[in-house]
PAKE-732424 format. One line per 4 residues: number of its first residue (from 0); their letters; for each residue x, y, z of N, C-alpha, C. Coordinates in pm, whole numbers, plus 32768, in hexadecimal, padded with zeros to 4 digits. Atoms other than C-alpha are relative to their C-alpha. Example, Ala and Ser with C-alpha at 12.3 -4.5 7.8 and 13.67 -1.06 7.14 Angstrom:
BEGIN
0) as) 8059 7F89 8000 84CE 7E3E 830C 805A 8078 8000 | 7FAE 7F89 7FFA 8557 7F96 82CA 7FB3 806D 8049
***
This chain:
BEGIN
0) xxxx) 8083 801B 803C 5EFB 5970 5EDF 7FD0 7F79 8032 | 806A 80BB 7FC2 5DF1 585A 5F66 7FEF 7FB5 7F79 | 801A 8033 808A 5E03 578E 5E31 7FA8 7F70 802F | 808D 805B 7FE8 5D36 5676 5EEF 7F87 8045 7FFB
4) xxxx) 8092 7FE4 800D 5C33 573E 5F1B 7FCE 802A 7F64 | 800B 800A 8094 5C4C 579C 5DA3 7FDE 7F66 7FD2 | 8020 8079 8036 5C4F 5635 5D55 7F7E 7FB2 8022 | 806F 803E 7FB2 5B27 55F0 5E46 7F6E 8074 7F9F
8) xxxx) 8041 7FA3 805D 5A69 571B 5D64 8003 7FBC 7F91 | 8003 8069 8090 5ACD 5684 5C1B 7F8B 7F9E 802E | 807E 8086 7FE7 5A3A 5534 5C9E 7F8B 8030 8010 | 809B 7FFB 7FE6 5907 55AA 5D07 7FBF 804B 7F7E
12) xxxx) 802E 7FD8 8080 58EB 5675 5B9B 7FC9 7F9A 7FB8 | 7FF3 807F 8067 5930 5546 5AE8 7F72 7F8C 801C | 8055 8074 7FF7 584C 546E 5BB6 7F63 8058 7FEB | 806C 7F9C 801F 571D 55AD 5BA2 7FDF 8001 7F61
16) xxxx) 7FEC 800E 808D 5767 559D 5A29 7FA1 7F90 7FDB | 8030 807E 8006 573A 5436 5A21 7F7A 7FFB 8003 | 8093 7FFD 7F91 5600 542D 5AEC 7F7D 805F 7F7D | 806D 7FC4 806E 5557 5532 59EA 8002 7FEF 7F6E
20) xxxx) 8002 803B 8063 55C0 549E 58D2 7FCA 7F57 7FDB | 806E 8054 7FCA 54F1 535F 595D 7F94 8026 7FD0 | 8085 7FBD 7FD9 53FA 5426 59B0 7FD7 7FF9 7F68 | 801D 7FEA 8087 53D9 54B4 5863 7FC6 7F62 7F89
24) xxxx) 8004 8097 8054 5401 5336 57B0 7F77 7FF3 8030 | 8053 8053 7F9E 5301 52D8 58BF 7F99 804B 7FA6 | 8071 7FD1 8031 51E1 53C8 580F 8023 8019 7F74 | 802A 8059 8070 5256 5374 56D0 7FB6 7FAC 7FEA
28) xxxx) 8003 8082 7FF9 5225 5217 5702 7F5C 8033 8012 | 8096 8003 7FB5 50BD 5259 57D6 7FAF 805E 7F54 | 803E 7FB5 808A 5083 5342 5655 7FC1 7FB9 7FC9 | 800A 80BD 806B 50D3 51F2 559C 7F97 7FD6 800C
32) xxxx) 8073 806D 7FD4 4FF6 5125 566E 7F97 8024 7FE5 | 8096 7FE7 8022 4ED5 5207 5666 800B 7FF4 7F68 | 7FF2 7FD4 8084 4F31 525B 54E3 7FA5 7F71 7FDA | 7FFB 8048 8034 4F0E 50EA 54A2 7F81 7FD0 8040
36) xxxx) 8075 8019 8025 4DE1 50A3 5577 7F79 8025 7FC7 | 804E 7FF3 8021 4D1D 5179 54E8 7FF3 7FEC 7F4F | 8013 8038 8082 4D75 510E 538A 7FA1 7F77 7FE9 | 8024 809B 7FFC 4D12 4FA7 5421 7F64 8029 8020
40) xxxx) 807E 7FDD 8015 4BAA 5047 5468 8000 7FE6 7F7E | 8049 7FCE 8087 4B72 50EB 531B 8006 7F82 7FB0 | 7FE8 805B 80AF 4BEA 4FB9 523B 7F70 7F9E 8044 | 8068 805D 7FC9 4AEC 4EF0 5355 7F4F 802A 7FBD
44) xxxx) 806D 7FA4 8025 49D8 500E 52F9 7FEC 7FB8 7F60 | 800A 7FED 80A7 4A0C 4FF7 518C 7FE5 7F78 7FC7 | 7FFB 8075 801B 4A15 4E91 517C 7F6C 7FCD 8035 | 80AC 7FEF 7FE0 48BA 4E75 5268 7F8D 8037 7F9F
48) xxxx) 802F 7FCD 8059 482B 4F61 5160 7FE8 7FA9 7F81 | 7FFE 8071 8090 488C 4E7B 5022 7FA6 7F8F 8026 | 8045 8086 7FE9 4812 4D61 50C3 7F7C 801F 8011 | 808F 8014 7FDC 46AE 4DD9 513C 7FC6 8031 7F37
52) xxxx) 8018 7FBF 80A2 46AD 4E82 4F9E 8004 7F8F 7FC1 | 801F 8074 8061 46E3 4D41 4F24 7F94 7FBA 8017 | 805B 8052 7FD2 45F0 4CA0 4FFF 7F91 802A 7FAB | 8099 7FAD 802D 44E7 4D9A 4F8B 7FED 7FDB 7F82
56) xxxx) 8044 803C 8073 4534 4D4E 4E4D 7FD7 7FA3 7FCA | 8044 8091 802D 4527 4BED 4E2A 7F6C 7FFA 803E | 805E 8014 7FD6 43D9 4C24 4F03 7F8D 8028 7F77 | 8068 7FED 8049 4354 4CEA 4DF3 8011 7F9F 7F78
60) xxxx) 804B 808D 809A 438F 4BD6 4CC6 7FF5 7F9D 8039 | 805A 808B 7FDC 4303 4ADE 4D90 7F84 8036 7FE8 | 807C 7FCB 801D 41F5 4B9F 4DA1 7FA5 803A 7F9B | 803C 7FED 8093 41D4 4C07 4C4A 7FF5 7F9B 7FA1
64) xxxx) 8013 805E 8078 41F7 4ABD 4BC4 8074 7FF9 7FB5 | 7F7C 8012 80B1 437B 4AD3 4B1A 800F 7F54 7FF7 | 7FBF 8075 8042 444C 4A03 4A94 7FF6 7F83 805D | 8002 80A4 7FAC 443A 48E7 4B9E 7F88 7FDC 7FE9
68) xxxx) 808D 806E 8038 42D7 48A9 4B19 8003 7FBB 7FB8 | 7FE0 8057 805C 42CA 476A 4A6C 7FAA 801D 7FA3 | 800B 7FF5 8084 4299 47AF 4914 8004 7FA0 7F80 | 7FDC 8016 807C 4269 4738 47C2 806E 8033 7F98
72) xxxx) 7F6D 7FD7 805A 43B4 473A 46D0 7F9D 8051 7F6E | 806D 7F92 80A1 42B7 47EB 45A4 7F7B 7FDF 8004 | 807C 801B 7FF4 4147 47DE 458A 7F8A 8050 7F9A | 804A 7FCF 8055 4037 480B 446E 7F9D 801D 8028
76) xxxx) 8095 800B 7FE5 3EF8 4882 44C7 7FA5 802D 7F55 | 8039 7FC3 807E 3DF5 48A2 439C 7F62 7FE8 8018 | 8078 8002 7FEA 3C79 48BE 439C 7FEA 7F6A 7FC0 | 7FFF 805F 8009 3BE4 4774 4364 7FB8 7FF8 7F65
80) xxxx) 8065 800D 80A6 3B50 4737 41E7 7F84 7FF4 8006 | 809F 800E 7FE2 3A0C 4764 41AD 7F89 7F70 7FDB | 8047 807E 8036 39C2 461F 410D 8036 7F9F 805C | 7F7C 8034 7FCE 3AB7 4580 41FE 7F63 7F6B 8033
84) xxxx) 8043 8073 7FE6 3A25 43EE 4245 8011 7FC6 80A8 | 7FE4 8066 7FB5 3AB4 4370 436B 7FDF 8060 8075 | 802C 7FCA 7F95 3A72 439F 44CA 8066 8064 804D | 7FBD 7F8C 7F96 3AF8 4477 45FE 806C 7F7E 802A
88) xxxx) 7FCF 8069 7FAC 3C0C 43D7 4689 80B4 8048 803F | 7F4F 7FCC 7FEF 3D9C 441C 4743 8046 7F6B 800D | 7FBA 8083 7FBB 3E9F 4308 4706 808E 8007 7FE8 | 7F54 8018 7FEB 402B 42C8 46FC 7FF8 7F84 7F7C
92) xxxx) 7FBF 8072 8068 4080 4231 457D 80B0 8006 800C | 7F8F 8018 7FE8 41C1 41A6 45D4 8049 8022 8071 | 7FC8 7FB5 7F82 42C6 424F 46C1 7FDD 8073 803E | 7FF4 7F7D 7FF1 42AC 4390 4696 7F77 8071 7FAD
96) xxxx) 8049 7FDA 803A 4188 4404 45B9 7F83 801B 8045 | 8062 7FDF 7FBC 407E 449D 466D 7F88 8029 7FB0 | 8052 7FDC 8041 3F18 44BF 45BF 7F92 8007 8067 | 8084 8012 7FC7 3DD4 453E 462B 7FB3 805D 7F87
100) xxxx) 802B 7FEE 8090 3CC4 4567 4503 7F53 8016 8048 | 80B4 7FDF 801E 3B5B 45FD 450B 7FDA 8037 80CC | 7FFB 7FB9 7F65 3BA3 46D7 4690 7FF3 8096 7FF3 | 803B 7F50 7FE7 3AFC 4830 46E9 8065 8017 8081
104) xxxx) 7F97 7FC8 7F99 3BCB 48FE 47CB 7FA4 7FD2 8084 | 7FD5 7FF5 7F4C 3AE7 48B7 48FC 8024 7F67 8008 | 7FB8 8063 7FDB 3B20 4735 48C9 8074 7FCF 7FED | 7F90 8032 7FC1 3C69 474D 48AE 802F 8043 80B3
108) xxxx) 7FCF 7FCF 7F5C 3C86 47FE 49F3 7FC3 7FD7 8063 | 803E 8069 7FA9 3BA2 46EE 4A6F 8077 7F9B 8003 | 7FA9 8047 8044 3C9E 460D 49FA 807D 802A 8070 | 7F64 7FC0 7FA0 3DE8 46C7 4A85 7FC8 8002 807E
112) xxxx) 8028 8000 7F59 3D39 46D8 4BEB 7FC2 7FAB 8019 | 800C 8055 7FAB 3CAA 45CD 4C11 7F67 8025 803D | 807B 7FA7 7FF3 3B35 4675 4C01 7F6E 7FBF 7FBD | 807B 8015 803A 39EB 4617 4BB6 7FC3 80AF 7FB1
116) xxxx) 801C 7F76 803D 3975 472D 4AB6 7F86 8051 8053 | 8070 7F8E 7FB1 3853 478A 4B7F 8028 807B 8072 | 7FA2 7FA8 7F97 3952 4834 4C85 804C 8080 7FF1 | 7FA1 7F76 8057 39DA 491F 4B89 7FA9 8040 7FD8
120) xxxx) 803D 7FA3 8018 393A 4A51 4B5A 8044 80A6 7FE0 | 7FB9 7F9C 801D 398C 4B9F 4AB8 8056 802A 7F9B | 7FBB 801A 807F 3A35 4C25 4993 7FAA 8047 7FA6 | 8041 7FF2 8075 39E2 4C82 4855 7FB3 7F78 7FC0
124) xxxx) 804A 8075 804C 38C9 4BA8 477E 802C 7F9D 7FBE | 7FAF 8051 8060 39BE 4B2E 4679 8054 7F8E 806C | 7F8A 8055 7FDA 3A87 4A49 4778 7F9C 7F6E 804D | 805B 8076 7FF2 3935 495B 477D 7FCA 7FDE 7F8A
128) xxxx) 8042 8027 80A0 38FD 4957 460F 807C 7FE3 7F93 | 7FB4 7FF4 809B 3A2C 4984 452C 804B 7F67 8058 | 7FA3 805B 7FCD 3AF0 481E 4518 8098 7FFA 7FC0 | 7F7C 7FF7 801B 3C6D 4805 4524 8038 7F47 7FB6
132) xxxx) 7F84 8067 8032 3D66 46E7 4496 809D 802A 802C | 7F46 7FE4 7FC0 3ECD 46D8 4567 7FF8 7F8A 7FEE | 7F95 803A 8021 3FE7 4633 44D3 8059 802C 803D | 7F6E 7FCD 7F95 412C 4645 45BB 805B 7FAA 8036
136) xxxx) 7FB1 8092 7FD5 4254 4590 4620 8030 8018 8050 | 7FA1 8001 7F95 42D4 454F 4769 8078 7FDE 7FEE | 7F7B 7FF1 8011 4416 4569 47E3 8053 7F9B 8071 | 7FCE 80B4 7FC8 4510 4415 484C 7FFD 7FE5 7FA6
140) xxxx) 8003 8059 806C 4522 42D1 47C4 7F99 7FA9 8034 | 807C 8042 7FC2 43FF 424E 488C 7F8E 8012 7FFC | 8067 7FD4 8012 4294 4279 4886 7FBA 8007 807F | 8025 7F88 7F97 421A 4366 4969 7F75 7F9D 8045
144) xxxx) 8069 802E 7FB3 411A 42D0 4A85 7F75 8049 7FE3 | 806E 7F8D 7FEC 3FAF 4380 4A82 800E 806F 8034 | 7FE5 7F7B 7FBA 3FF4 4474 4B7F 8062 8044 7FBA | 7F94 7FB0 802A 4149 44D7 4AE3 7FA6 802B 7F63
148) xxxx) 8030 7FA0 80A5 4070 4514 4979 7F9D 805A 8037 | 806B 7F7F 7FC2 3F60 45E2 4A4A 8046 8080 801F | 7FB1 7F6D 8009 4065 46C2 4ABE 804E 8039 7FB3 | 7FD6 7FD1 8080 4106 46F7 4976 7F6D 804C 7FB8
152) xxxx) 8099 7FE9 8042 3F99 474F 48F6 7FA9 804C 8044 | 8017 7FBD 7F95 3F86 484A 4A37 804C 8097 7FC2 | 7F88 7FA2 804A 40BD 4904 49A5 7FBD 800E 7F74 | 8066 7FE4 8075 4010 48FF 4858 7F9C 804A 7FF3
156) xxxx) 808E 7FC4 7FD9 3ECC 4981 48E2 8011 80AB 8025 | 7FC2 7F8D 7FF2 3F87 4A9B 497E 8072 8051 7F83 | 7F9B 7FD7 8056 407F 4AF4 487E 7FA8 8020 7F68 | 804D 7FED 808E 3FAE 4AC6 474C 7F87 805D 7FF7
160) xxxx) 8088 7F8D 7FEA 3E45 4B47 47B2 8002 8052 8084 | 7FF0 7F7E 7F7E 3EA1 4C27 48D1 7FB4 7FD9 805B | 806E 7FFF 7FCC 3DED 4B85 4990 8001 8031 80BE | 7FBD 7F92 7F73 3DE5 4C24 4B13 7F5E 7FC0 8058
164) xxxx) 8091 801D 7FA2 3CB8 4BAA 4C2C 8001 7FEB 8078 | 800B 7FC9 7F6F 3C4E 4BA1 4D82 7F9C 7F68 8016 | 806C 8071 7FD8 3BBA 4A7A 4E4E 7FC8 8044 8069 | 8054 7FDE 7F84 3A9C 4A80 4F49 7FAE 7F7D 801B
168) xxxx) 805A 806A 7FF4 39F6 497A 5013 7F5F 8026 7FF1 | 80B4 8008 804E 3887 4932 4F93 7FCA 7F82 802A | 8058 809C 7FA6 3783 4827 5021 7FC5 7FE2 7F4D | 803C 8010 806B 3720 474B 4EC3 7FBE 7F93 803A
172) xxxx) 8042 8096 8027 3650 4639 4E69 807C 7FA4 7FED | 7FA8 801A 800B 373A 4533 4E90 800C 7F4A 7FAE | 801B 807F 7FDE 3771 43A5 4E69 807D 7FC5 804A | 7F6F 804B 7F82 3843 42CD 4F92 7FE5 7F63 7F92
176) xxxx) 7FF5 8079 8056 38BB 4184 4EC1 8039 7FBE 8096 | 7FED 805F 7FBE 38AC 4067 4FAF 800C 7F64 800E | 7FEF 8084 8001 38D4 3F08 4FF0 7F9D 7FC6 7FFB | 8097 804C 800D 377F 3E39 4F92 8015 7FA3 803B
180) xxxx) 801A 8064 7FAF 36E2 3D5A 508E 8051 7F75 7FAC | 7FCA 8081 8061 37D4 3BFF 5032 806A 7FF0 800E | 7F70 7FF9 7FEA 3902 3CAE 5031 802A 8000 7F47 | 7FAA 7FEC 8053 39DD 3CEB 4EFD 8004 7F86 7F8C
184) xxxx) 8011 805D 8030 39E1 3C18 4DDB 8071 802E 7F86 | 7F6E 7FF7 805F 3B24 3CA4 4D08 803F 7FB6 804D | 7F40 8043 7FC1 3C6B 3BEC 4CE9 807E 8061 8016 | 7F8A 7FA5 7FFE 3DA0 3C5C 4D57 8042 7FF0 7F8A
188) xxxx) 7FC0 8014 809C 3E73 3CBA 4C2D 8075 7FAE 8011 | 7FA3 806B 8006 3F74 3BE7 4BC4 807E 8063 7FD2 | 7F99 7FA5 8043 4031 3D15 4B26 8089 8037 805E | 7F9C 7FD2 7F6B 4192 3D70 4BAC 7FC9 8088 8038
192) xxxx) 802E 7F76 7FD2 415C 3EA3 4C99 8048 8067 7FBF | 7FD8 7F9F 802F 4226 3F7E 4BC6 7FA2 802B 7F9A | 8068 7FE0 8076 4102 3F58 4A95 7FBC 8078 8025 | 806A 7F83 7FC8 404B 4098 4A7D 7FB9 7FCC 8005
196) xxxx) 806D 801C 8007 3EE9 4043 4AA8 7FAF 801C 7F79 | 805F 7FC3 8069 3DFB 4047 4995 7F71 7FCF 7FE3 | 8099 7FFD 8016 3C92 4087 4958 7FF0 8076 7F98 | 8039 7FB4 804A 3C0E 40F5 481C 7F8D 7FC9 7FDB
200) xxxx) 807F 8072 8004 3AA7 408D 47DD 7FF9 800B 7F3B | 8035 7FF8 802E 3A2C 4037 4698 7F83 800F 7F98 | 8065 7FD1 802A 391C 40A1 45BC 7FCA 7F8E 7FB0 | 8066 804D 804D 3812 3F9D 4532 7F64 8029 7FB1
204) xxxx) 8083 7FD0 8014 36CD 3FCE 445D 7FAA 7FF0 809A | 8050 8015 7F62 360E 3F3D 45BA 8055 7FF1 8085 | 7FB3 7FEF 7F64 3702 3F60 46C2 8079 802A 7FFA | 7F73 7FEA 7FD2 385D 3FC4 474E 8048 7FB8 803A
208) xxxx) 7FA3 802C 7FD4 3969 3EFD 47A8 809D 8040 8038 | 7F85 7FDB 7FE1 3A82 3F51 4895 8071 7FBA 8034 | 7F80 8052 7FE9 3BA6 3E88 48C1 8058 8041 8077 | 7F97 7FC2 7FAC 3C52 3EDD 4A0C 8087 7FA4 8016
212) xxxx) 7F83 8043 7FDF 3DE3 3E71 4A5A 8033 803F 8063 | 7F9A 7FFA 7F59 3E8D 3E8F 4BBA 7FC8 806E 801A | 804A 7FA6 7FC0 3D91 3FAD 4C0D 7FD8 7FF3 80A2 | 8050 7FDC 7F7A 3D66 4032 4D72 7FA1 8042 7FFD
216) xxxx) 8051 7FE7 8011 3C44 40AA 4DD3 7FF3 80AE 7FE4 | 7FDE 7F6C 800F 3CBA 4208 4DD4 7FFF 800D 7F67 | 7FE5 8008 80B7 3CF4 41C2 4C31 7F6B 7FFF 7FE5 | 80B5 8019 8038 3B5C 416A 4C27 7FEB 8056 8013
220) xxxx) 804D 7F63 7FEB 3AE2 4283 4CDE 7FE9 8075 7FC9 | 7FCB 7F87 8065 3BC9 4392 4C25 7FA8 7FB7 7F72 | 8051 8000 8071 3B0D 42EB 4AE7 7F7A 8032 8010 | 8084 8004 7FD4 39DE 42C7 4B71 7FAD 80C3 8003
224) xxxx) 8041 7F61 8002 39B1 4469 4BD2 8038 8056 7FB1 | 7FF3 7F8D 805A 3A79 451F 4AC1 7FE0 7FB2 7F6A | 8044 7FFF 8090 39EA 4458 4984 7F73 7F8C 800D | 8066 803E 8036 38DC 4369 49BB 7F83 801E 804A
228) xxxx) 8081 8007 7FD7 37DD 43AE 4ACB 7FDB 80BE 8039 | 803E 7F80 8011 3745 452B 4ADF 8013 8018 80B4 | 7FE3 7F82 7F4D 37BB 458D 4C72 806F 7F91 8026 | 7F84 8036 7FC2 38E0 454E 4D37 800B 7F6F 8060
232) xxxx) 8011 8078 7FDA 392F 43F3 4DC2 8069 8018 8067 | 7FA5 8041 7F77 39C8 4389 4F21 8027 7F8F 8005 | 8012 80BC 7FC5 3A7B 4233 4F53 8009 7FFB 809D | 7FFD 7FFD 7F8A 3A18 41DB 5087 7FFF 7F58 8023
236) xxxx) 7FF2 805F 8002 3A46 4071 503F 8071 7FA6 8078 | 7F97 8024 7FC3 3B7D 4033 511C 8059 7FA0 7FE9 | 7FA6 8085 8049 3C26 3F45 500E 806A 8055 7FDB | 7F66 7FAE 8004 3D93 3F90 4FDD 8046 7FA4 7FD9
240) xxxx) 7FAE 8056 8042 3E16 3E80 4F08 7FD6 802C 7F62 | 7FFA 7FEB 8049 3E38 3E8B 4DAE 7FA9 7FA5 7F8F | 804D 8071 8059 3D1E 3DC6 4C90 801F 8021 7F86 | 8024 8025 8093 3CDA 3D3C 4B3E 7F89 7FDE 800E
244) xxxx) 809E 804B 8002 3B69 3D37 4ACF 7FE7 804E 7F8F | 803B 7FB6 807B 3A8D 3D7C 49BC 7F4D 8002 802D | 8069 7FCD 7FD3 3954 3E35 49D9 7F9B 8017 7F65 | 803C 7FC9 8081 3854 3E6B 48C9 7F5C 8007 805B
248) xxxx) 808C 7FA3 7FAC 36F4 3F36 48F9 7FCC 8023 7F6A | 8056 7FC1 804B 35FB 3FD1 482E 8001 808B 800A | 8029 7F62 7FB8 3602 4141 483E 7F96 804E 7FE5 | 8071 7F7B 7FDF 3538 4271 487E 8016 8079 7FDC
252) xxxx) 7FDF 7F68 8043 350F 43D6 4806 8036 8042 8082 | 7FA4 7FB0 7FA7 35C0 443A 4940 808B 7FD3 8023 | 7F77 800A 8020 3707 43AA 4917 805F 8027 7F90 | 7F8E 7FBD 8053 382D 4417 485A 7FCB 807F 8011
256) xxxx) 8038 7FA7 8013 378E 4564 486A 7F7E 800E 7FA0 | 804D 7FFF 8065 367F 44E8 479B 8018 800D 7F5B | 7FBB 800C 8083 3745 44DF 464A 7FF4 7F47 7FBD | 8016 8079 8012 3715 4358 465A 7F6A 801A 7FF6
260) xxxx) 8094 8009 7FC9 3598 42EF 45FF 7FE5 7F83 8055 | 800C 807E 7FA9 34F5 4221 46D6 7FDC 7F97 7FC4 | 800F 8088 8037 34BB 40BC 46A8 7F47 800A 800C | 80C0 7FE5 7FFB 3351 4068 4647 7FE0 7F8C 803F
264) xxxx) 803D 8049 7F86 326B 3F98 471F 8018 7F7E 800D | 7FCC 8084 801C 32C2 3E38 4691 8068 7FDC 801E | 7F88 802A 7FE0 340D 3E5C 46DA 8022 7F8D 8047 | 8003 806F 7FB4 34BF 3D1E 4769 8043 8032 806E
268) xxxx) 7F8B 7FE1 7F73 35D3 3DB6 4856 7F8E 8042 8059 | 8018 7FCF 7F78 356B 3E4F 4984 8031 807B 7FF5 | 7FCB 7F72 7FED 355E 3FA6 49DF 806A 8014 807F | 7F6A 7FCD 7F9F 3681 406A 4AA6 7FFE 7FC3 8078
272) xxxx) 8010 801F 7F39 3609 4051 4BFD 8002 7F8B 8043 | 7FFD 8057 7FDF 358C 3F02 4BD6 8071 7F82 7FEC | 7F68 8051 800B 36CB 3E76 4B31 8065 800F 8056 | 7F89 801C 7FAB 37C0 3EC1 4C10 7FE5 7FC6 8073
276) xxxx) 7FE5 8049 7FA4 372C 3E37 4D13 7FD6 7F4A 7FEF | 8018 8041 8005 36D6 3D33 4C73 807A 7F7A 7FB8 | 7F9A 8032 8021 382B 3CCC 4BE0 806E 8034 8049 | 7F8A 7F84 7F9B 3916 3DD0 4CC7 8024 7FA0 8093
280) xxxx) 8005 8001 7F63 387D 3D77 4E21 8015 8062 8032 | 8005 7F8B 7FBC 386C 3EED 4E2A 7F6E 804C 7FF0 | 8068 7FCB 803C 3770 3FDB 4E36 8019 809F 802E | 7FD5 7F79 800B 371E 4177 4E38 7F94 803C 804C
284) xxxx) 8063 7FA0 7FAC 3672 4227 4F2E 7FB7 808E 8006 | 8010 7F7B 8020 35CE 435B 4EEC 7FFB 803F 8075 | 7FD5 7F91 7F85 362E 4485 4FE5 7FF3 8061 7FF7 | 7FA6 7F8F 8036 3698 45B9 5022 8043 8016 805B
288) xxxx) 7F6A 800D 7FB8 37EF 4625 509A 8027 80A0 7FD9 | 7FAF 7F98 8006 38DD 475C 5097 8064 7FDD 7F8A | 7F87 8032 8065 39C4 4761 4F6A 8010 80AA 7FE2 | 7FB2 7F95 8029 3AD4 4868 4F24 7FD7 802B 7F5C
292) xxxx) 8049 7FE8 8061 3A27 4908 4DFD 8076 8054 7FAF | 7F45 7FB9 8045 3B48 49B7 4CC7 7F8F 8064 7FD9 | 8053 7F71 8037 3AB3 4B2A 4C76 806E 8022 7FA7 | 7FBD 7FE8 8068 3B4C 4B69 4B3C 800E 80B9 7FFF
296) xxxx) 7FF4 7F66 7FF3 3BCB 4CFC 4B4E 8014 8031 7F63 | 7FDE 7FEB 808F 3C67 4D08 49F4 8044 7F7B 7F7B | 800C 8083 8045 3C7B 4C45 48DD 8032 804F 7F4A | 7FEE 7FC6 8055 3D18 4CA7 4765 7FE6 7FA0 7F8E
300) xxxx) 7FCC 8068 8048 3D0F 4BD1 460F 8093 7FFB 7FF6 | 7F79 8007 8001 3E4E 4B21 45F6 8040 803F 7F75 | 7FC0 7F96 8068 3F73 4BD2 455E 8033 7FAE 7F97 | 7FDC 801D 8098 3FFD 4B74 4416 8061 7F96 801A
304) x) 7FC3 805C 7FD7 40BE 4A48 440F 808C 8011 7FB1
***
């Protein structure tokens, strides 16, 4: 018997064996690999998915206004008394106490934007006649800047009276507030720059007095077109420091909305136009301009407090 050549058979079994039992491993293995990259897709898929779902959704409560809108911590609204004495006004008693007393829905949404009322149009009747009283307390231990209480009082506007609108540019009657031949005749304030600014004018039998503190001119203007002078104001002054001044005038049945009477002919102060430039070193140009106009779509009384 050839038992080499038997042994040379064996071997070549053994090593044929071998070889397909490789083999075999080998498209295991290549199973594995695919097995596992296509797990490493899908978890990539599924994970792409979450992420654009979350995106969408945080897109839509930005867009609806959630919770990241700065808000008031509670807030009263109540119609204003009918005997009620005192004037219109929005101010900050203390830190946190937010009041605004004897406000119709469209001037507070003159107010929250930053609007001369003539720009707002639309709505139901009641949101130029019935007057509100908000009581509300911000939230910190600090007292909220202007802008930060406007947009608390934005969230309010929306949340409370539903309110929902549409802008469009519109050509008005306007006024450009400028620098009077002379040049400028406020001081710079002395106040640290952290002071909010403040201007509240007040009310005399024959005139108005307004006391301004560390006001830019951007702080006059915003007075100037959403409560005292009847169309929208431009500063076109190009002052950009901060004053202290006091202003007093005589007024007219076309300021405040005409809720003030006018001063009668004897008066000693000076009327609007001519006081400021006559104590300011500013003055008001009558124009007309393009201004983003608010079209009120819907509008509800506020809900129950």
């Amino acid at each position: 018997m050839n038992w080499s050549g038997w042994a040379i058979h064996i071997l070549f079994l053994r090593a044929k064996t071998r070889r397909s039992r490789e083999h075999r491993a080998e498209i295991l293995d290549g199973r594995a690999l695919n097995s596992a990259v296509e797990a490493m897709v899908r978890n990539i898929f599924l994970m792409g998915a979450m992420m654009t779902a979350i995106a969408a959704s945080q897109a839509q409560t930005a867009a609806a206004g959630g919770s990241t809108a700065p808000a008031f911590e509670v807030a009263t609204i109540k119609p204003t008394a009918p005997d009620a004495k005192a004037g219109r006004y929005i101010t900050m008693q203390g830190s946190n106490r937010f009041v605004a007393k004897y406000y119709t829905l469209k001037l507070m949404i003159a107010a929250a934007y930053d609007l001369s009322p003539k720009v707002i149009s639309g709505g139901p009747g009641w949101i130029d006649s019935d007057h509100f009283d908000i009581v509300a307390l911000t939230p910190g231990n600090t007292q909220p800047s202007r802008p930060e209480q406007m947009a608390m009082l934005r969230t309010l506007l929306t949340d409370r009276f539903k309110l929902r609108f549409h802008r469009e540019s519109k050509e008005f009657s306007i006024y450009a507030l400028e620098v009077a031949k002379g040049g400028p005749k406020m001081k710079g304030s002395t106040a640290p720059p952290s002071e909010l600014p403040q201007l509240i004018s007040t009310v005399y039998p024959d005139h108005l007095h307004l006391p301004a503190k560390n006001a830019a001119m951007g702080d006059f203007t915003s007075l100037l077109q959403r409560a005292l002078l009847d169309r929208p104001v431009v500063d076109q002054t190009g002052l950009t420091g901060r004053y202290d001044f006091d202003l007093d005038w005589a007024p007219d049945e076309t300021q405040f909305g005409g809720e003030l009477p006018a001063a009668t002919a004897d008066a000693q102060a000076a009327p609007f136009f001519t006081a400021i430039e006559q104590q300011l070193g500013l003055r008001l140009e009558a124009t007309r301009g393009n201004v983003q106009a608010l079209v009120i779509d819907h509008a509800e009384p506020p809900t129950a407090n």
